[in-house]
C-alpha positions in Angstrom: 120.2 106.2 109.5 117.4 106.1 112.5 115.5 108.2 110.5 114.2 106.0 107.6 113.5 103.2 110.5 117.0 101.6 110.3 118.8 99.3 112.9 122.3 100.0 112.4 123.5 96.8 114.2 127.3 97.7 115.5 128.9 94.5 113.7 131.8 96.5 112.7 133.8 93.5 111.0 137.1 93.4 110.6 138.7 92.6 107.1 142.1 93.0 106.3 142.4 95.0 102.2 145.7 95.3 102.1 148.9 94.8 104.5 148.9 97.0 107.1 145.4 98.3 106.8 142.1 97.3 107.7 138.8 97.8 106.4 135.4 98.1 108.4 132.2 96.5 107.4 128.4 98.1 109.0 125.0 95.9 107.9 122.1 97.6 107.7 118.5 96.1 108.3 115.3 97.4 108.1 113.6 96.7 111.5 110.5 94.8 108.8 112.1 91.7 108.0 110.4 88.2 107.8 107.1 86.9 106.9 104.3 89.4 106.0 100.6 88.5 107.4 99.4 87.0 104.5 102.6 84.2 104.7 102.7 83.8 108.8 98.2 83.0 107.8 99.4 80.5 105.4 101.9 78.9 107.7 99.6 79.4 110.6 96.7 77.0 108.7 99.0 74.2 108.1 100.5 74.3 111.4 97.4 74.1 112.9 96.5 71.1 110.8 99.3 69.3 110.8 98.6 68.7 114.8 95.6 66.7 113.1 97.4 64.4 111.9 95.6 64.6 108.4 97.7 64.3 105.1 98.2 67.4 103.9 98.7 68.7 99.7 99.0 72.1 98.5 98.4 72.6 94.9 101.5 74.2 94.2 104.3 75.4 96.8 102.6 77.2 99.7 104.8 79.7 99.4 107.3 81.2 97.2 110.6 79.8 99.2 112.1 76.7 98.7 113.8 76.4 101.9 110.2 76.5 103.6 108.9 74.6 101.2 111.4 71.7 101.7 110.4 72.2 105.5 107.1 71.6 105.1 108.1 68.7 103.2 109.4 66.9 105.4 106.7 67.2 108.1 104.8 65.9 106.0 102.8 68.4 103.7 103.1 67.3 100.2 103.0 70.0 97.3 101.0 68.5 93.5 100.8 69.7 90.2 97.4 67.9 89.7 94.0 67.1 91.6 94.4 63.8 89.7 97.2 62.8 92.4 95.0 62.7 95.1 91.7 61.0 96.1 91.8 62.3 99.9 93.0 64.2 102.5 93.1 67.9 103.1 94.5 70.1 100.0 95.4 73.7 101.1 94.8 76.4 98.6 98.3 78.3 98.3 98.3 82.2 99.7 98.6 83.0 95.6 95.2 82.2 95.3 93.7 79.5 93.1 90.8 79.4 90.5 86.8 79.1 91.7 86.2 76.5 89.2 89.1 74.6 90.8 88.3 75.1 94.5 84.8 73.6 93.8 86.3 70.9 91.4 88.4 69.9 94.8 85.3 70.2 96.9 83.5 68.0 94.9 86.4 65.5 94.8 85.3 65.3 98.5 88.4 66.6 99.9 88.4 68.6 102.8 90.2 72.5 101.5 92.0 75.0 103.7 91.9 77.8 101.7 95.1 80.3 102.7 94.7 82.5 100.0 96.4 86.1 101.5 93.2 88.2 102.1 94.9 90.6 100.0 94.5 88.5 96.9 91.4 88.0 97.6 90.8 91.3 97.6 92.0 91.7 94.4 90.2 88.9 93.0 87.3 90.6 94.0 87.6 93.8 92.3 88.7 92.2 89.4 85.0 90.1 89.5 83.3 93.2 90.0 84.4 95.0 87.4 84.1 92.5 85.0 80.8 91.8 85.6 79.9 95.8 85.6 81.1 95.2 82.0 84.5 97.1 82.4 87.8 95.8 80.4 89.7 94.4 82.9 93.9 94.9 82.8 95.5 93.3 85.7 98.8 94.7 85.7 101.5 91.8 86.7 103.0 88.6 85.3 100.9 86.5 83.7 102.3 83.1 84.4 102.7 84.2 87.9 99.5 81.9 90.1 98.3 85.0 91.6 97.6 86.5 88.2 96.3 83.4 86.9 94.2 82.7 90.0 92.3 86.8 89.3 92.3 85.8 85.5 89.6 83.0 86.3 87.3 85.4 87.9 87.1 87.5 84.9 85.8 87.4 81.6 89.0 86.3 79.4 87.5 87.7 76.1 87.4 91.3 78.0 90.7 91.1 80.3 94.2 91.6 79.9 97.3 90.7 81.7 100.0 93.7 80.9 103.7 93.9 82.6 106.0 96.6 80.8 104.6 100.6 79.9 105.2 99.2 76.5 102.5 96.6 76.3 99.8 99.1 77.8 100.0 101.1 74.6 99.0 98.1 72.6 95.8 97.4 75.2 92.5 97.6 72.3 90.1 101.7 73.4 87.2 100.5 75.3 84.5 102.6 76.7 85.1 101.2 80.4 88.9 100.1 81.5 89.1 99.3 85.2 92.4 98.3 86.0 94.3 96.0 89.1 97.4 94.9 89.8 99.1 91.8 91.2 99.7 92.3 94.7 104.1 92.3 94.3 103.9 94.7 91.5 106.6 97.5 91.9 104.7 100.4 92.5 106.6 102.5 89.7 105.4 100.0 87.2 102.0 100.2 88.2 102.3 104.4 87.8 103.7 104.3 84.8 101.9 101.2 83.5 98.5 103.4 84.5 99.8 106.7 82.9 99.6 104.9 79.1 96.3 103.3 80.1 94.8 107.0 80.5 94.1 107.8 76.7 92.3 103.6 76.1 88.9 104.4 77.7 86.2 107.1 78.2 86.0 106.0 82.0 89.1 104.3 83.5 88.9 103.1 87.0 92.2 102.2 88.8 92.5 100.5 92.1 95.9 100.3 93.4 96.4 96.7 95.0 99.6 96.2 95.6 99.8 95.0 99.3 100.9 97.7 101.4 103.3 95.4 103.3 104.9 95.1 99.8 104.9 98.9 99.3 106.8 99.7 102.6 109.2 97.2 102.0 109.8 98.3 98.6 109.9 102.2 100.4 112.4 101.1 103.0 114.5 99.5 100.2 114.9 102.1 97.9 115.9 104.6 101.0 118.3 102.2 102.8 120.0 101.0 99.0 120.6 105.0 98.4 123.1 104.8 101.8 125.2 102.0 101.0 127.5 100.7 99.1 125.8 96.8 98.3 122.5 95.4 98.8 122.0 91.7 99.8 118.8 90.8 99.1 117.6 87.2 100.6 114.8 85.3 99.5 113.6 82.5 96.9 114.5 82.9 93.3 111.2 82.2 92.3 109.6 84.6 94.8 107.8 87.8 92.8 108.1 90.3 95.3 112.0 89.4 96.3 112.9 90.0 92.4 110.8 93.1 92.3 113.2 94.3 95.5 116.4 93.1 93.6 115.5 95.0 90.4 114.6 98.2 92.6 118.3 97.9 94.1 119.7 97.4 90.8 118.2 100.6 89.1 119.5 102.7 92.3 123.3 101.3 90.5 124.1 99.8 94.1 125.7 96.5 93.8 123.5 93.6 94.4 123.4 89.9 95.8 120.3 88.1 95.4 120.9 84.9 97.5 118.1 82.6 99.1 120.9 81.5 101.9 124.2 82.4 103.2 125.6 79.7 100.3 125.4 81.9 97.6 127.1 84.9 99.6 130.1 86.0 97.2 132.4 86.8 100.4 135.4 88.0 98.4 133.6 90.7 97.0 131.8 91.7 99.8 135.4 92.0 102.1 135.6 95.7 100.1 132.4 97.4 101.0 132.3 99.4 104.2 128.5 99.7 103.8 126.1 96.8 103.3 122.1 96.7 103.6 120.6 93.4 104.1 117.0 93.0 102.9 114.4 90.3 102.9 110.9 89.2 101.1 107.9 88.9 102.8 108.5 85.0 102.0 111.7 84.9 103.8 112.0 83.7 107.1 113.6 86.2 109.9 115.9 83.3 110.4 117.5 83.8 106.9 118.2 86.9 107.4 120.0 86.3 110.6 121.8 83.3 109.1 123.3 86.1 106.7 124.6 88.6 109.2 125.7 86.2 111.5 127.7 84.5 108.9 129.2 87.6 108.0 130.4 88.3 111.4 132.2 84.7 111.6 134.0 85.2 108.7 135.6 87.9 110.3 
């Protein structure tokens, strides 16, 4: 298993199957687990200003994880639907991304912003400008409810931009003379080709920019590889996290049995007592410590 950049921690737990017998359980992990850049940058920000003392709001959770979310809470950083429920204090801008017209509506609110937008959206945000105001259709290729989509949305022209998720909806994407084309940064990367491959015939000149966060891609990568070699998948992280579900749905088209938990609570032990192989993978919104909260409890239940 070394050779796709696996630990193969020597857990071998001990379950009894039937009497007499015994059966062996080995976790896998990718040695990438935890927080990717963009998250630790986010985390990093309000950290730093929490030692300030200020009163801290995001517009929005930070991040896509409840659990850190609800620790952030309670230290005091405070996450609002609305600019209208606060006249002060420092507002960070989520690492989704947020709207210009909103980030200047805060500014002019007189509150001081921390803007933790993951570079990587921004980069996307930027692309998406650019092309929009070269006069190219723009198709951002993603969920469209998702902030990060909405957050590129605003930087385009709506009347020339569309938001398309399945192969399906690309086919239904108006011919334009220029097409330039993006993609939410969590995107699976097989959507993306395939979502591209029926954008080919809808423009004379297509542009494509692949910008799905390469943290996101080598995770996805490791994923597919390590659910190929085992019998289940746990997969940790929030249940509202975009790149976690695109993981889960990766493990589930390899027909490897999956567990999508955000903590150790929604384990289903019993099932997991016949598997002699198990892979244990995380978002790049989970904490390491989740992780380890999983295989730890695994070994207690022994």
């Amino acid at each position: 298993m070394q050779e796709i950049g696996l630990v193969p921690y020597p857990l071998n737990l001990k379950f009894s199957r039937k009497k007499g017998g015994a059966a062996f359980m080995r976790i896998f992990l990718p040695e990438e687990i935890g927080f990717c850049f963009g998250v630790e940058r986010a985390l990093k920000l309000v950290r730093d200003e929490l030692k300030k003392g200020n009163h801290i709001y995001t517009l929005g959770d930070l991040i896509h994880n409840p659990g850190v979310v609800e620790s952030l809470r309670r230290k005091g950083v405070i996450p609002i639907s609305s600019l209208s429920q606060i006249s002060k204090g420092t507002l960070v801008i989520r690492s989704h991304g947020a709207s210009p017209f909103l980030i200047k509506e805060e500014r002019r609110k007189g509150l001081k912003i921390l803007n933790a937008t993951c570079p990587y959206v921004l980069r996307v945000q930027r692309i998406a400008r650019y092309l929009s105001m070269k006069s190219y259709q723009v198709i951002i290729i993603g969920l469209a409810t998702h902030p990060e989509v909405e957050g590129v949305m605003a930087n385009v022209d709506k009347r020339r931009a569309y938001v398309v998720k399945t192969p399906e909806e690309a086919t239904e994407i108006p011919f334009a003379s220029k097409i330039g084309v993006v993609a939410q940064t969590t995107e699976s990367i097989d959507n993306f080709e395939n979502i591209v491959k029926n954008l080919v015939e809808k423009g004379r000149e297509i542009r494509v920019f692949n910008t799905i966060c390469k943290v996101i891609r080598q995770r996805q990568e490791i994923t597919r590889r390590l659910a190929k070699k085992v019998e289940a998948m746990i997969v940790v992280g929030g249940h509202n996290s975009s790149n976690t579900h695109q993981l889960v749905k990766l493990c589930k088209s390899l027909k490897v049995k999956t567990y999508f938990v955000e903590s150790r609570n929604g384990l289903e032990t019993q099932d997991l007592k016949h598997f002699k192989k198990v892979g244990l993978v995380g978002g790049t919104s989970t904490p390491r410590s989740a992780v380890k909260e999983i295989k730890d409890f695994l070994l207690s239940i022994n």
